[in-house]
C-alpha positions, 0 to 999 in steps of 0.5 A: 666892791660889787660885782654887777652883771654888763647887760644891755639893759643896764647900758641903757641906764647908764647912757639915760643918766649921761643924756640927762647930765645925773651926775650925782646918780651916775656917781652912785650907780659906780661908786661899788663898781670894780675897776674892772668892770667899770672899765667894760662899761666904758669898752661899751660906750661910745667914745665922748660918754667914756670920756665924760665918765672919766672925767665925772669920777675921781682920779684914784678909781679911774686909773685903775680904770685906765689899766683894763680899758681895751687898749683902743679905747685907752689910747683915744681916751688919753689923746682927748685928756690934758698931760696934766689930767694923765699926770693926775691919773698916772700918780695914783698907779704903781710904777708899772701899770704907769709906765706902761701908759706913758709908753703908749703916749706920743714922744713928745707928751711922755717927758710932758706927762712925767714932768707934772707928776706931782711924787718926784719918787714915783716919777723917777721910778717911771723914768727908770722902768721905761728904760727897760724893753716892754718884753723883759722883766725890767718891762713887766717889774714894778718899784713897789717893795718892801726891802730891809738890811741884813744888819738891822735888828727886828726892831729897827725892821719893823720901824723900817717896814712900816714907813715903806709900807704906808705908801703901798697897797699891799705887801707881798715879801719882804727882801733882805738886802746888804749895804749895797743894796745886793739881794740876799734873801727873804724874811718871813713875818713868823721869823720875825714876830717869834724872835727876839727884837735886837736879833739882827736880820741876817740870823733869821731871813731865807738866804733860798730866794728864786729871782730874775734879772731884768734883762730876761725875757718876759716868757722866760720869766713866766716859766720860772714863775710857773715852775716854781709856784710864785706869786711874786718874784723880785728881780735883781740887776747885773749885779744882783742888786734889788731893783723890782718886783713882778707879780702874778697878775704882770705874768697872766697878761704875758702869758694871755698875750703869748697864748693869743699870738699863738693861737693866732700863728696856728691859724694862719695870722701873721700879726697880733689882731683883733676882731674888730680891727680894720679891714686892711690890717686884717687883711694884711694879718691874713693873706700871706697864709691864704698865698702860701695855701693856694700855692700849696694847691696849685703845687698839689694839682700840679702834682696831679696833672703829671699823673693824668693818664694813671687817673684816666686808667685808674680814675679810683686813685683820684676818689682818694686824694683829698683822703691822703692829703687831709690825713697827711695834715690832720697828723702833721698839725696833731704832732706839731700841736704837741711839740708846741705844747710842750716847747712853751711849757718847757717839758720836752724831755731827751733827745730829738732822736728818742722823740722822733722815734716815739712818734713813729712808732705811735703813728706806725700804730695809728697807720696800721689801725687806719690802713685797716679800715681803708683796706676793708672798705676797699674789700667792699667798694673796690673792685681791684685789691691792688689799688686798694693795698696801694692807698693803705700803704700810701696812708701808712707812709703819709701820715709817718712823714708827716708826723716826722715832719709835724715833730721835727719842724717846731724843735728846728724852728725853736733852736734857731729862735723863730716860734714854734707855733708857726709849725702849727698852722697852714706852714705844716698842712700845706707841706704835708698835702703837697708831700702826700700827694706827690707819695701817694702817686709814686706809690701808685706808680711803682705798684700799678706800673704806670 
């Protein structure tokens, strides 16, 4: 395949060779192209000459084409192509990659679809996968493996493999498996090649082989594979029977998807949301944060209203707010973003306590370097010491509190099963401005004596 630079030039090209109706030259220029990039062509055309394109080349290029397209354009895509012409384009995808197409189909085109799907064995794998969540692995697994008997001797094993193999792209492990069809194990293609042909099976496979049931979820099943360095992991059902695989490039997509939710959560979006979606669905992502963010400052000028004499006596105090409430977020969603790391990454070790601890004392450090430079600013642009001790302590509590805060939320958030990614954005800097506001002026008070 070659691999051809997306330029605006070379749409135009291509949006030339549509207007003139060369076919012949069009399926030239993409007969070399990757899928994937042939897919990013038609992301940006307009929808009829995607369309036009689909149907110009052959069903084995464009459904591969189908699984990069940007969800959007797939969707309008299928809605303009017959449930014979899909039926066409899903039988030329693996089980899963089909299955995850025909999900995305209207309900009453789904049993449409399937019924013309020429392979009756890849359809009934279909039919199978879609049973499965979209968020386990039975989701994510496809049907394609290659699986051998532990009773069977090598030769028998390689007659095996060869005729399961035919239909396949490529061969990522082979499973050993019983009677029943329970996994036991894998084979290596060293143990079988160095071995004598009548040698039975089970005397030379793995028995150590790490799986997953299908009832799992998705990202767990991304940390098993992370953790163990697997590019391909089978999965089993409640009866360790053998039932499917998942493969490096399924769990990329969850882990890109969680990574984008996340991001996404931190800054304050509720919803899974994309640049170019509509006004009202942006909207809809983006206002409860922006609700809860002005809440959160009219909470902290309320704050400040009941403190509106001490500002009159004392209007230095006032200079300083916006100081002790953008440091209280800064350490709150820096301590958050680290137990958020650390939770999807799996690597939070001890106790909640031990962690606490350690965040304290990292940010007593950090506090007392800060209130350093604030009291020697103060030395030089304040006239009354007290009021500068009063925002150096009020900085040094503040930003422990928050780091208390920033590091007990996500672990709460985590155990009672909500995303702890949600500790990260406008949640924690809007309780921290609010919290350091309201301590920065107790201070104040005891202190000055207001």
């Amino acid at each position: 395949m070659t691999h051809i630079e997306i330029t605006p030039d070379f749409l135009s090209d291509v949006k030339e060779l549509i207007a003139k109706g060369d076919n012949r030259a069009l399926s030239l220029l993409f007969e070399e192209m990757h899928h994937a990039d042939l897919a990013e062509v038609l992301d940006d055309l307009n929808f009829d000459d995607a369309v036009f394109i689909i149907r110009l080349l052959d069903t084995e290029k464009t459904a591969d084409i189908l699984t990069e397209l940007d969800e959007d354009t797939r969707e309008k895509i299928l809605q303009e192509l017959s449930s014979k012409e899909i039926a066409k384009e899903i039988g030329e995808l693996d089980s899963d990659d089909a299955a995850d197409i025909i999900g995305e189909l209207p309900e009453e085109q789904k049993n449409e679809v399937i019924s013309q799907i020429e392979d009756v064995e890849h359809a009934k794998d279909i039919v199978d996968l879609l049973r499965y969540d979209e968020d386990t692995a039975g989701g994510l697994m496809g049907k394609e493996l290659i699986k051998v008997n532990e009773n069977w001797a090598n030769l028998r094993c390689v007659k095996e493999m060869r005729k399961q193999a035919e239909d396949y792209d490529k061969v990522h492990t082979i499973y050993v498996v019983d009677d029943n069809d329970v996994l036991k194990g894998r084979l290596s293609l060293k143990s079988l090649l160095t071995t004598s042909t009548k040698t039975p099976v089970k005397d030379v496979y793995n028995p150590k082989i790490t799986f997953v049931r299908a009832d799992e979820n998705d990202e767990d099943v991304a940390k098993t594979m992370q953790k163990y360095d697997l590019f391909v992991v089978p999965v089993v059902d409640e009866m360790n029977r053998l039932i499917g695989q998942i493969t490096l490039d399924d769990v990329v997509d969850v882990i890109r998807d969680e990574a984008d939710k996340d991001y996404q959560m931190a800054a304050g979006i509720t919803d899974d949301v994309e640049a170019d979606d509509s006004i009202l669905q942006l909207t809809k992502a983006r206002l409860p944060w922006l609700v809860l963010g002005l809440l959160g400052g009219l909470g902290a000028g309320s704050i400040m209203g009941g403190f509106e004499e001490a500002l009159k006596n004392y209007p230095n105090l006032f200079f300083f707010t916006p100081l002790i409430a953008a440091m209280a977020g800064n350490v709150g969603v820096q301590s958050s973003a680290i137990m958020v790391q650390g939770l999807a990454n799996n690597n939070i070790k001890g106790s909640v306590v031990s962690r606490l601890l350690k965040e304290v004392g990292l940010t007593l450090l950090n506090g007392l370097a800060l209130a350093l430079l604030v009291t020697i600013y103060g030395f030089f642009q304040i006239e009354n010491s007290t009021i500068t001790f009063v925002i150096a302590l009020a900085l040094m509590i503040v930003i422990t509190i928050a780091a208390v805060i920033g590091t007990f939320i996500p672990i709460l958030l985590d155990r009672n099963g909500i995303d702890p990614a949600l500790a990260t954005g406008p949640f924690i800097t809007t309780s921290n401005d609010i919290f350091g506001i309201l301590i920065y002026f107790m201070i104040a008070k005891f202190m000055l004596g207001f």
